[in-house]
N, C-alpha and C positions, 0 to 999 in steps of 0.2 A: 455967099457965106460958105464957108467950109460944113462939112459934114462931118458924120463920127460913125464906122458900123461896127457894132457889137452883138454880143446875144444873151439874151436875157433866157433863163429854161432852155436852155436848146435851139429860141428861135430869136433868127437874126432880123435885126431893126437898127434903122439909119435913123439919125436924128440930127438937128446941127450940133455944131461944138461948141460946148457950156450948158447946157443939156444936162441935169441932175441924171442919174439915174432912175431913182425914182418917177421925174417926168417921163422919162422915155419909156418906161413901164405902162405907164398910164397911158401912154401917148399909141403901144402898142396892145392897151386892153388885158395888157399883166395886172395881177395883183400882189402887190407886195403891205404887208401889213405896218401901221406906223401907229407913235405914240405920243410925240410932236412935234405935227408937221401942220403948218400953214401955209398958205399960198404966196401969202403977204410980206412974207419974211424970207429974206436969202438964208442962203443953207446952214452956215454959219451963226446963225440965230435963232434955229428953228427949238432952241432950250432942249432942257435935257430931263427926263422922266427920272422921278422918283418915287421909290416904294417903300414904306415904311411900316415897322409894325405898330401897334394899337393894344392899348391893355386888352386882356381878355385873348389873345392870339390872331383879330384879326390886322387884316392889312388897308391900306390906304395908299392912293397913287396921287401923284401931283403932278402938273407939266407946266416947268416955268421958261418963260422966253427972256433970253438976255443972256 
């Protein structure tokens, strides 16, 4: 299988190719923050966060997959 090296912060980490980003982060004990992401779901699915406001000024967040 091919490989991929990149660097994530400054430090370099191989992974194979197809390889999210995010996995390789993980993969190398980075943290990268997410808001929806599941495992179960390719990249391309992983939906898209929304924030809305709410009478009174507060906010509300949603994460819908599809």
């Amino acid at each position: 299988m091919d490989t991929v090296n990149l660097s994530i912060d400054g430090q370099p980490v191989e992974v194979p190719a197809g390889t999210t980003i995010l996995e390789a982060a993980r993969g190398a004990d980075l943290y990268i923050p997410t808001l929806c992401y599941h495992p179960d779901l390719p990249p391309a699915k992983n939906g898209a966060a929304r924030i809305g406001d709410l009478p009174g000024g507060s906010k509300t967040g949603k994460c819908h997959a599809g």
